[in-house]
Wavefront OBJ file of the C-alpha trace (Angstrom):
o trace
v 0.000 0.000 0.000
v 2.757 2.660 1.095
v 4.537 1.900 -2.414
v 1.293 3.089 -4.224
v 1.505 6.369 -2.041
v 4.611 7.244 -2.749
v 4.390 6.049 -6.532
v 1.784 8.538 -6.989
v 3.494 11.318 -5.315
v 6.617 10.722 -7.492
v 4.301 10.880 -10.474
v 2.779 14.244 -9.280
v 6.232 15.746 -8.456
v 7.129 14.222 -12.289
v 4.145 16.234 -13.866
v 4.336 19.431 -11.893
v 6.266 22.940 -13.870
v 10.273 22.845 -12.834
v 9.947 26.183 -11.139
v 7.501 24.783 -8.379
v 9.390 21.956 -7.757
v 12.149 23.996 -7.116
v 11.038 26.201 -4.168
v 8.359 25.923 -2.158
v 8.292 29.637 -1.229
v 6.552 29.929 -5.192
v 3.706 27.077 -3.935
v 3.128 29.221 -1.442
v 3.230 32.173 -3.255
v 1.292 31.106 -6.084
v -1.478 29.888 -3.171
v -1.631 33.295 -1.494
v -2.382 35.006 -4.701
v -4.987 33.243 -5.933
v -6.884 32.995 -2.559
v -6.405 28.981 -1.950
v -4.319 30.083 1.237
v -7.255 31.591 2.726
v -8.748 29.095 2.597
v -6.671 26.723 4.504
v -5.731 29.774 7.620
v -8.240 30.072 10.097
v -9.444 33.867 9.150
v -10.953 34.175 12.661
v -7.852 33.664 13.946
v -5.957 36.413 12.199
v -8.792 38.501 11.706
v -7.613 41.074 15.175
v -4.096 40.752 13.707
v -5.081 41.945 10.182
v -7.129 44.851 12.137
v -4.167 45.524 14.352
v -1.918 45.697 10.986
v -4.627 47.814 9.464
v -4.602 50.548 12.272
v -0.972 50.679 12.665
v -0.709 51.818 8.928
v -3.521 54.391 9.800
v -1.661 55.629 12.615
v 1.474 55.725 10.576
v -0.167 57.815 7.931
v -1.592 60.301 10.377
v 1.806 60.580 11.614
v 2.958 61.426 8.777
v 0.286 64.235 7.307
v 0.854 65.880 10.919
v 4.404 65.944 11.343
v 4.351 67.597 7.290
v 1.959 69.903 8.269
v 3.842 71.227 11.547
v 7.538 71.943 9.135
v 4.800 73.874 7.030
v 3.856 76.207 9.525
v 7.088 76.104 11.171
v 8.674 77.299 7.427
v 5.656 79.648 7.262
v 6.626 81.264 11.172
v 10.134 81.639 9.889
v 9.315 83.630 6.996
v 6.876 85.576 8.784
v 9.555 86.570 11.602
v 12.250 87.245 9.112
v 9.973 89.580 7.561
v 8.800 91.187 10.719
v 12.844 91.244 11.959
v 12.821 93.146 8.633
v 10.585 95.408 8.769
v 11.229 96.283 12.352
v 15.409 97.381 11.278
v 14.191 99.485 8.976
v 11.223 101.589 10.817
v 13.795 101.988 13.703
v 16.724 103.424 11.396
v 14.060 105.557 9.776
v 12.550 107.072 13.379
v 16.413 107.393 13.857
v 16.919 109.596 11.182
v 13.719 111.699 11.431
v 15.086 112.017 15.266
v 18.229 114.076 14.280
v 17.932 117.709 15.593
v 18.707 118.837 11.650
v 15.513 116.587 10.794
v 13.239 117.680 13.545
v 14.060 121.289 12.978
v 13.536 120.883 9.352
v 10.017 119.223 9.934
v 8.579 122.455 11.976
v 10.150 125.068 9.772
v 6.647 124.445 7.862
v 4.600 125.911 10.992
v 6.801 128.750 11.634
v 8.717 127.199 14.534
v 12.523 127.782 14.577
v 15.395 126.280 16.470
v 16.649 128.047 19.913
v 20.309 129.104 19.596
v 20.376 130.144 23.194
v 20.900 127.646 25.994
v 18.223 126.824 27.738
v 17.920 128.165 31.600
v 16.998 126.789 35.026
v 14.343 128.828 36.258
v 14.374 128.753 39.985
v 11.314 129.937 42.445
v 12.050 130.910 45.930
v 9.848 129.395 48.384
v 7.511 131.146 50.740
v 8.564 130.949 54.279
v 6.176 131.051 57.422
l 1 2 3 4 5 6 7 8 9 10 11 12 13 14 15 16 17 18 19 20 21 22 23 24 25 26 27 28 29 30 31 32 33 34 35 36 37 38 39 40 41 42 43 44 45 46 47 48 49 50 51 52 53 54 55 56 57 58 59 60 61 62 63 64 65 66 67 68 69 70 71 72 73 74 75 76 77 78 79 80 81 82 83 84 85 86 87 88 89 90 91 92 93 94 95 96 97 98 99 100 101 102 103 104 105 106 107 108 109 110 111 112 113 114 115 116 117 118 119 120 121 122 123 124 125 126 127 128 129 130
């Protein structure tokens, strides 16, 4: 009886393609993608696995969209504050300028105003005594 067996098997290994009897990995390979394997795992079994896989991708994802969309507005809060840093030099260097006596006396020439040549002098007020 066992010599039947294995006489049948030998004639199945005989008839089978080269490249599956060479590996077994393409058996199972070739199983998997047309669904036989399936078949033969227990899907209940693997079924919280595949959902665990499924939500660790998700998560992975998310991680992903959030951590590009925190360099954005990092990149965008740089550019702002170089722009403000900007901005900010050259308002101060301008109030500088307008500052200068020469400027300030050239500014109220308009309304008549002119600058004082003379020092200016403490004005002192005695005090009453009782």
């Amino acid at each position: 009886m066992k010599n039947q067996i294995r006489e049948a098997q030998e004639e199945n290994r005989q008839t089978e393609s080269p490249s599956a009897q060479r590996s077994p990995r393409f058996r199972g390979l070739k199983s998997f993608l047309l669904g036989d394997m399936v078949d033969k795992i227990e899907f209940d079994r693997m079924f919280p696995f595949l959902i665990f896989l499924f939500s660790l991708a998700m998560v992975y994802i998310a991680n992903t969209y959030y951590a590009e969309r925190t360099i954005r507005s990092i990149d965008k809060t740089t550019n702002e504050i170089k722009e403000l840093s900007s901005e900010y030099i050259s308002i101060k260097s301008e109030l500088m300028f307008r500052s200068k006596p020469s400027q300030v006396a050239e500014a109220v020439a308009d309304m008549g105003l002119k600058e004082s040549r003379v020092a200016p002098r403490k004005i002192v007020v005695p005090q009453k005594q009782d």
